[in-house]
ROMARVO-169545 format. One record per atom (N, C-alpha, C, CB): x, y, z; residue number from 1. Coordinates in steps of 0.05 Angstrom, whole numbers, always signed. Glycine has a CB too. Example, Ala and Ser with C-alpha at 12.3 -4.5 7.8 and 13.67 -1.06 7.14 Angstrom:
+--------+--------+--------+-----+
!     c1 !     c2 !     c3 ! seq !
+--------+--------+--------+-----+
!   +264 !   -114 !   +156 !   1 !
!   +246 !    -90 !   +156 !   1 !
!   +264 !    -66 !   +156 !   1 !
!   +226 !    -89 !   +181 !   1 !
!   +257 !    -45 !   +142 !   2 !
!   +273 !    -21 !   +143 !   2 !
!   +258 !     +1 !   +157 !   2 !
!   +282 !    -12 !   +114 !   2 !
+--------+--------+--------+-----+
//
This chain:
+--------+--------+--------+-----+
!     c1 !     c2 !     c3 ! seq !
+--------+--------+--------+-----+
!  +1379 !  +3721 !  +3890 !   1 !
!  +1364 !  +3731 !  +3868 !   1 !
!  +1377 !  +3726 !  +3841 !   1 !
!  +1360 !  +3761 !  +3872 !   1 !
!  +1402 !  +3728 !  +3836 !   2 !
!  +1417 !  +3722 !  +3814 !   2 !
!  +1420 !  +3685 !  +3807 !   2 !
!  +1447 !  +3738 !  +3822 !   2 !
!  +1423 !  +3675 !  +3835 !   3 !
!  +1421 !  +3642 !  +3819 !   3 !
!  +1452 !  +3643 !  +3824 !   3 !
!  +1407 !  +3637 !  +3778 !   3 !
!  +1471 !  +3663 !  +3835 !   4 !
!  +1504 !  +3653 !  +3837 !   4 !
!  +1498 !  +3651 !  +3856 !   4 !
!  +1533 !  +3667 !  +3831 !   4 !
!  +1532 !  +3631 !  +3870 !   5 !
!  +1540 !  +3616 !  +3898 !   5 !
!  +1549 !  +3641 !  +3911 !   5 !
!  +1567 !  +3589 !  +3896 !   5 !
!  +1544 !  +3643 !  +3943 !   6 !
!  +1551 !  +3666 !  +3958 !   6 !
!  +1576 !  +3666 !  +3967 !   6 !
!  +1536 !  +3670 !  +3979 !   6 !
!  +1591 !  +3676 !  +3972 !   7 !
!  +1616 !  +3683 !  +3964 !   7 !
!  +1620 !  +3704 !  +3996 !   7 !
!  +1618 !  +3700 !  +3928 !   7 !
!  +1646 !  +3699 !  +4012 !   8 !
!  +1649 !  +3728 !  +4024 !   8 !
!  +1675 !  +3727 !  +4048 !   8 !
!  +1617 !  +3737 !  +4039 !   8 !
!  +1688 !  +3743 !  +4029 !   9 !
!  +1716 !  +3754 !  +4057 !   9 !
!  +1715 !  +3781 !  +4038 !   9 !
!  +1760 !  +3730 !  +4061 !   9 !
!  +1702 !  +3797 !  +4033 !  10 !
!  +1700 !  +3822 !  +4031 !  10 !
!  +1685 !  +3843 !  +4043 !  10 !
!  +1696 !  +3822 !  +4015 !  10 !
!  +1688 !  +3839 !  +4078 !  11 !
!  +1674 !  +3851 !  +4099 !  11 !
!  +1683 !  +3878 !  +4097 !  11 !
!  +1679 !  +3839 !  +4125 !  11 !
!  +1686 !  +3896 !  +4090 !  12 !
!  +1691 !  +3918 !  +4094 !  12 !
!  +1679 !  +3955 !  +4084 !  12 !
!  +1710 !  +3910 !  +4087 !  12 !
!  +1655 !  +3949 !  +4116 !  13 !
!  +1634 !  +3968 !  +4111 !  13 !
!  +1644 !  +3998 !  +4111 !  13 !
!  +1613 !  +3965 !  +4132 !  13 !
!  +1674 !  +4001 !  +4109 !  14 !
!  +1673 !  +4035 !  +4108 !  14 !
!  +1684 !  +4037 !  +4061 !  14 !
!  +1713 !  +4053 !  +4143 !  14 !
!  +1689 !  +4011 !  +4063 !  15 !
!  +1684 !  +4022 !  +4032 !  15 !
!  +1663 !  +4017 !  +4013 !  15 !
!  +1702 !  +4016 !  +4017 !  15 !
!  +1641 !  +4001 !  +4036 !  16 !
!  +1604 !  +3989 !  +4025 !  16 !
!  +1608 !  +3967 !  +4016 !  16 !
!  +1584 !  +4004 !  +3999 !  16 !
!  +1631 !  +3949 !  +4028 !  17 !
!  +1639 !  +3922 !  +4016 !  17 !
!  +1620 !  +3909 !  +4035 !  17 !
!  +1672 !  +3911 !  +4016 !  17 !
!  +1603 !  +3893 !  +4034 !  18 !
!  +1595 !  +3867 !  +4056 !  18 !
!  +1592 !  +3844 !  +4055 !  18 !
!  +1575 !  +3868 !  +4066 !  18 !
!  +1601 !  +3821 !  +4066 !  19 !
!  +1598 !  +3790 !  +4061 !  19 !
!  +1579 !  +3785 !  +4034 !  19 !
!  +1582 !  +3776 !  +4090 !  19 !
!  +1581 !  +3767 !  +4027 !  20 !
!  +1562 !  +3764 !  +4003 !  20 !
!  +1556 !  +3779 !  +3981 !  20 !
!  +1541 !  +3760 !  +4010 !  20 !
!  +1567 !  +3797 !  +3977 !  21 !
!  +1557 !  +3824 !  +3964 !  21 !
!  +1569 !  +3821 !  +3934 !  21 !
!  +1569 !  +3855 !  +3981 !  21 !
!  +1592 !  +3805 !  +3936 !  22 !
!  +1600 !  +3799 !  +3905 !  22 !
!  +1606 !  +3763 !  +3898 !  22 !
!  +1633 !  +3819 !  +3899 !  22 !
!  +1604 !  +3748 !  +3878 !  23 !
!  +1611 !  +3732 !  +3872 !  23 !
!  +1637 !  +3730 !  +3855 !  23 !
!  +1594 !  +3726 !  +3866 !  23 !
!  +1661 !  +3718 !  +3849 !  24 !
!  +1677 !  +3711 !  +3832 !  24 !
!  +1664 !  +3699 !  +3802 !  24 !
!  +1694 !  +3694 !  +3848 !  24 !
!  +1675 !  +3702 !  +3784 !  25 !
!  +1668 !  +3690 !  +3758 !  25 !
!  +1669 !  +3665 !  +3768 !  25 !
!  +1687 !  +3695 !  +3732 !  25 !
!  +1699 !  +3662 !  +3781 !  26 !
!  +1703 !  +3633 !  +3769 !  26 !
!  +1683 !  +3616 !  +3781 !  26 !
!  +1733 !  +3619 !  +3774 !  26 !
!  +1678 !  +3617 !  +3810 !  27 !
!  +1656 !  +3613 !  +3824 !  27 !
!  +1633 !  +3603 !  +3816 !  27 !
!  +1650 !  +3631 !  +3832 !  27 !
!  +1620 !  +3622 !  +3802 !  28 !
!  +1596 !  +3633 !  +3784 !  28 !
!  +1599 !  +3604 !  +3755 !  28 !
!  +1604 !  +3676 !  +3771 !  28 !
!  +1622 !  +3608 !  +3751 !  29 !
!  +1629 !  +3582 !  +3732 !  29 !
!  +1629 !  +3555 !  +3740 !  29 !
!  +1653 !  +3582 !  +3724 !  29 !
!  +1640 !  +3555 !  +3764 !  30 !
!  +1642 !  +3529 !  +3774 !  30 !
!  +1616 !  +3519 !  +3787 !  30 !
!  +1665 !  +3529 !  +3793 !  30 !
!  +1602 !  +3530 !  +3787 !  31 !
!  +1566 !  +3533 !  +3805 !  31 !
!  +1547 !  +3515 !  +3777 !  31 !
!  +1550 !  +3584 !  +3809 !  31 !
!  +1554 !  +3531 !  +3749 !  32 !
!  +1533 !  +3528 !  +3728 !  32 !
!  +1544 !  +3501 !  +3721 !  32 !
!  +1532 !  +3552 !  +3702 !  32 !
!  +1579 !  +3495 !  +3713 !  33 !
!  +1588 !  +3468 !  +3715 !  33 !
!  +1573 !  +3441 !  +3732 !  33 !
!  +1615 !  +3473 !  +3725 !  33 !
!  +1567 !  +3454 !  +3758 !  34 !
!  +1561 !  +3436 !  +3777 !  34 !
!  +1522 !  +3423 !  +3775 !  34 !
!  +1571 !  +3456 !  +3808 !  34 !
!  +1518 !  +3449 !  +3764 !  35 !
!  +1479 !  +3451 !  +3765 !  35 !
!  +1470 !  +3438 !  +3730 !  35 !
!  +1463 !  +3501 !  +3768 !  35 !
!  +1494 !  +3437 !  +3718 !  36 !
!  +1494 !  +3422 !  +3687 !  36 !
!  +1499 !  +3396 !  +3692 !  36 !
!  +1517 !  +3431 !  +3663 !  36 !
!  +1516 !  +3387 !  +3703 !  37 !
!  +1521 !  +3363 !  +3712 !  37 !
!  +1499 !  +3349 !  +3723 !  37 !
!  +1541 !  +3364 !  +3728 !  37 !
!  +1485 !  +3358 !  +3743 !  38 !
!  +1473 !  +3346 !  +3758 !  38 !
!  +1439 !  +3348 !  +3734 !  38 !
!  +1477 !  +3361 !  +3792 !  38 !
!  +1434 !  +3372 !  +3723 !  39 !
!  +1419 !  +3369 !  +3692 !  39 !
!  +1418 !  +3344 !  +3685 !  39 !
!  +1433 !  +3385 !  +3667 !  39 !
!  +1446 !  +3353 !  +3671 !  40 !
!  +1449 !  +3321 !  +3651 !  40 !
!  +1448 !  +3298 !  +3662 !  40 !
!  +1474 !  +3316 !  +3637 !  40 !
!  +1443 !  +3289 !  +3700 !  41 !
!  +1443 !  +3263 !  +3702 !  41 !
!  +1472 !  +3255 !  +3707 !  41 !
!  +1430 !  +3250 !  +3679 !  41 !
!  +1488 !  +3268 !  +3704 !  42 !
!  +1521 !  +3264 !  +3710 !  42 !
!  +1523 !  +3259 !  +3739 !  42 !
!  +1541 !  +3291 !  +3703 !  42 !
!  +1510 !  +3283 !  +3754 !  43 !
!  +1524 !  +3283 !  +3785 !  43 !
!  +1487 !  +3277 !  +3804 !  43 !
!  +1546 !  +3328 !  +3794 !  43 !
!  +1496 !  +3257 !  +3812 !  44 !
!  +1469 !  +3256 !  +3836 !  44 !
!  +1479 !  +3267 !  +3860 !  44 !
!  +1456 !  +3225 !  +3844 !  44 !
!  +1453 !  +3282 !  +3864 !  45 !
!  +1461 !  +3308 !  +3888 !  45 !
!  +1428 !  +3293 !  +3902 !  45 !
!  +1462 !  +3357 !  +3871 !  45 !
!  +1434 !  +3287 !  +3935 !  46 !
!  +1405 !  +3286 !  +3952 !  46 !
!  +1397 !  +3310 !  +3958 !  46 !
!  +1406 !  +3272 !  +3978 !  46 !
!  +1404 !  +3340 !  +3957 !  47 !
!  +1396 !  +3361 !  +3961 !  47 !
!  +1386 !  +3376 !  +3947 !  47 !
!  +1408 !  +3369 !  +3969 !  47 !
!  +1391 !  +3365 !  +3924 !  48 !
!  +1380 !  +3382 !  +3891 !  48 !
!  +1367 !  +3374 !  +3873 !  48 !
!  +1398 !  +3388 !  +3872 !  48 !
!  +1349 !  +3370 !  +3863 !  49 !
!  +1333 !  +3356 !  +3850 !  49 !
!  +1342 !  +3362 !  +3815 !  49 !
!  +1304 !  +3363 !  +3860 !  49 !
!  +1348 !  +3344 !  +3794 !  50 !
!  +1349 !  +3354 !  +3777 !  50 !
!  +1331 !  +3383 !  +3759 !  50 !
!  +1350 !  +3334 !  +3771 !  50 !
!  +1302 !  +3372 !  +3774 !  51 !
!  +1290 !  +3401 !  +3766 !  51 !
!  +1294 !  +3429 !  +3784 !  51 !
!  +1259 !  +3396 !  +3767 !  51 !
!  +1296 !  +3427 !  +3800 !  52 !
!  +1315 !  +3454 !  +3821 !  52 !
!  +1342 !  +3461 !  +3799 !  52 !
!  +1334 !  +3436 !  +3860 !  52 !
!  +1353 !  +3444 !  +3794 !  53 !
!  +1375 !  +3446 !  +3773 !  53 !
!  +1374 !  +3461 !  +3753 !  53 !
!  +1379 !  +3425 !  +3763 !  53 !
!  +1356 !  +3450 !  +3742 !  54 !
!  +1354 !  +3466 !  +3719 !  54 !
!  +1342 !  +3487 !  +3722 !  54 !
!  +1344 !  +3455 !  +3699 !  54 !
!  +1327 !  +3498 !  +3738 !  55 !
!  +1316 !  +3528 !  +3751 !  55 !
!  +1340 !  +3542 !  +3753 !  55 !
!  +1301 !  +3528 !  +3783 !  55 !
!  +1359 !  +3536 !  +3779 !  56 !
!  +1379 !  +3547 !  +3778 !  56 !
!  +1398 !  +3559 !  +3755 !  56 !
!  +1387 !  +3535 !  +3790 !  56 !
!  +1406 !  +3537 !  +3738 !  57 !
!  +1422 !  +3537 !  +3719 !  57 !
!  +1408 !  +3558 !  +3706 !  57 !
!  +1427 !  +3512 !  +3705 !  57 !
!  +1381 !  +3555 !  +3694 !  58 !
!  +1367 !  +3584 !  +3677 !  58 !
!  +1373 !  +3614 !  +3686 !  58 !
!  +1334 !  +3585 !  +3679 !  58 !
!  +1365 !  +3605 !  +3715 !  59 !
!  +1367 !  +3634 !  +3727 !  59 !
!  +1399 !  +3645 !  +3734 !  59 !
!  +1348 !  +3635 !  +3756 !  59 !
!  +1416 !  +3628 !  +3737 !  60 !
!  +1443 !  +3639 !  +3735 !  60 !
!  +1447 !  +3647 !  +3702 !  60 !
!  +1468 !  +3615 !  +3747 !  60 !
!  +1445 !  +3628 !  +3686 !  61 !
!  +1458 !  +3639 !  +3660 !  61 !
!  +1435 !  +3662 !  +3648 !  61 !
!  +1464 !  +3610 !  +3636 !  61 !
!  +1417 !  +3670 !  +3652 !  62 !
!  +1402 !  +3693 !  +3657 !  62 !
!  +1412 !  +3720 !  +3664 !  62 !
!  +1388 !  +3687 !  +3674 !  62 !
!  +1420 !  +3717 !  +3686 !  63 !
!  +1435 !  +3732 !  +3710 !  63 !
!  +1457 !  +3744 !  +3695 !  63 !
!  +1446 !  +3711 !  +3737 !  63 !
!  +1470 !  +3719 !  +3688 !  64 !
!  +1501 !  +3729 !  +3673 !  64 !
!  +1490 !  +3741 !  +3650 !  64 !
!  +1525 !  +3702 !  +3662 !  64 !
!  +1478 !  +3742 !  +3631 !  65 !
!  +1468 !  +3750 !  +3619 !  65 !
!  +1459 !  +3780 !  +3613 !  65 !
!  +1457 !  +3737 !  +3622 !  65 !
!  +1445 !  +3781 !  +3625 !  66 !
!  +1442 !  +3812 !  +3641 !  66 !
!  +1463 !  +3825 !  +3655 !  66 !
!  +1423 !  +3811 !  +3662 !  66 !
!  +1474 !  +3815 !  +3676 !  67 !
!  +1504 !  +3831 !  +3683 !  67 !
!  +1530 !  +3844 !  +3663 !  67 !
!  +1519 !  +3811 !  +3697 !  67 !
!  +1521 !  +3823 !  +3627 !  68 !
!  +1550 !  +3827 !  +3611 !  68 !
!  +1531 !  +3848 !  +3598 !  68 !
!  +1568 !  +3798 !  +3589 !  68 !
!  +1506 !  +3853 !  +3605 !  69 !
!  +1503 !  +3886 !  +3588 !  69 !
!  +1510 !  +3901 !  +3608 !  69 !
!  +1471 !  +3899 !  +3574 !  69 !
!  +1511 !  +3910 !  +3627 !  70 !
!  +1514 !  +3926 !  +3660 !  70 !
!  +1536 !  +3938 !  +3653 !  70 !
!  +1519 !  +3907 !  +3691 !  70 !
!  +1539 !  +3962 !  +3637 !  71 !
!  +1566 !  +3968 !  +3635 !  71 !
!  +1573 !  +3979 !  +3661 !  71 !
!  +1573 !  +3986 !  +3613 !  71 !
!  +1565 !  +3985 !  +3689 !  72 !
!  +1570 !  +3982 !  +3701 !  72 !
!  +1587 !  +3962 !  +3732 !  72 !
!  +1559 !  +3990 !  +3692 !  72 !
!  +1580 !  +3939 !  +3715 !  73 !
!  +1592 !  +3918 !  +3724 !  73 !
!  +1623 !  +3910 !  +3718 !  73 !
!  +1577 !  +3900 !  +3715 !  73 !
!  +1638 !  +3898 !  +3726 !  74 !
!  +1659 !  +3879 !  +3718 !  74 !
!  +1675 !  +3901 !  +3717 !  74 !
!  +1655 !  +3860 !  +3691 !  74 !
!  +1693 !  +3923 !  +3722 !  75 !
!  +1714 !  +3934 !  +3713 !  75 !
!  +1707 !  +3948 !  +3689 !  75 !
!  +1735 !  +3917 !  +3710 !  75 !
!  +1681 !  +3962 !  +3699 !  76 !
!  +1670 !  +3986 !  +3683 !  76 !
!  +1662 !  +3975 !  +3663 !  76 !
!  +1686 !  +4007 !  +3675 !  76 !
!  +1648 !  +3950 !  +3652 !  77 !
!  +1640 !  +3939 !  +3642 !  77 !
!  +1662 !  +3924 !  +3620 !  77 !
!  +1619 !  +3952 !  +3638 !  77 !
!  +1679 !  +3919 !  +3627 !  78 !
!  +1698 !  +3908 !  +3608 !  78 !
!  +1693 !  +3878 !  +3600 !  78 !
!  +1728 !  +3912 !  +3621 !  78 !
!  +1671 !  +3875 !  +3623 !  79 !
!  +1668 !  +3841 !  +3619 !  79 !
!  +1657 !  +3832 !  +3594 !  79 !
!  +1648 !  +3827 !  +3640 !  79 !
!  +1675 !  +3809 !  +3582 !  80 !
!  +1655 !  +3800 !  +3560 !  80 !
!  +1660 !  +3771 !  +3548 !  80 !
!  +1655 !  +3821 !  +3534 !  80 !
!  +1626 !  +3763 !  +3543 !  81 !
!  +1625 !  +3730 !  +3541 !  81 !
!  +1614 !  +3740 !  +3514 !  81 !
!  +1603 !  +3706 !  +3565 !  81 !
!  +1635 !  +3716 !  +3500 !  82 !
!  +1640 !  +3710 !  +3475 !  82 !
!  +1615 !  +3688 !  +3454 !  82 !
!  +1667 !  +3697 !  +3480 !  82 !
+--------+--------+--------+-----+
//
């Protein structure tokens, strides 16, 4: 639903942690790097279509978007894009 890469060695259902349940920034960075690239015609991908691409790419930097108001997010909302 967010448009980030799934992410998961944070199995641990007695503190409501479960596989997939969080992404890393850097992750999340290295994902929009990868879905720009392939945008711009840089990286040919047979699984991705440049227009899938750029869907993605919207809906992640969207995503992020919305998460950096979440003051609930990030370490009580400490997160912030400049």
């Amino acid at each position: 639903m967010s448009g980030y890469p799934a992410e998961g060695w944070n199995q641990e259902p007695r503190n409501r942690l479960f596989l997939r349940s969080f992404t890393q920034l850097t992750a999340i960075g290295k994902w929009i790097e990868l879905l720009a690239n392939i945008v711009a015609g840089y990286a040919d991908n047979p699984y991705l279509s440049r227009e899938s691409a750029t869907a993605g790419l919207s809906l992640a930097v969207k995503s992020l978007l919305g998460d950096q108001r979440n003051p609930s997010l990030a370490a009580k909302g400490c997160w912030s894009i400049s």
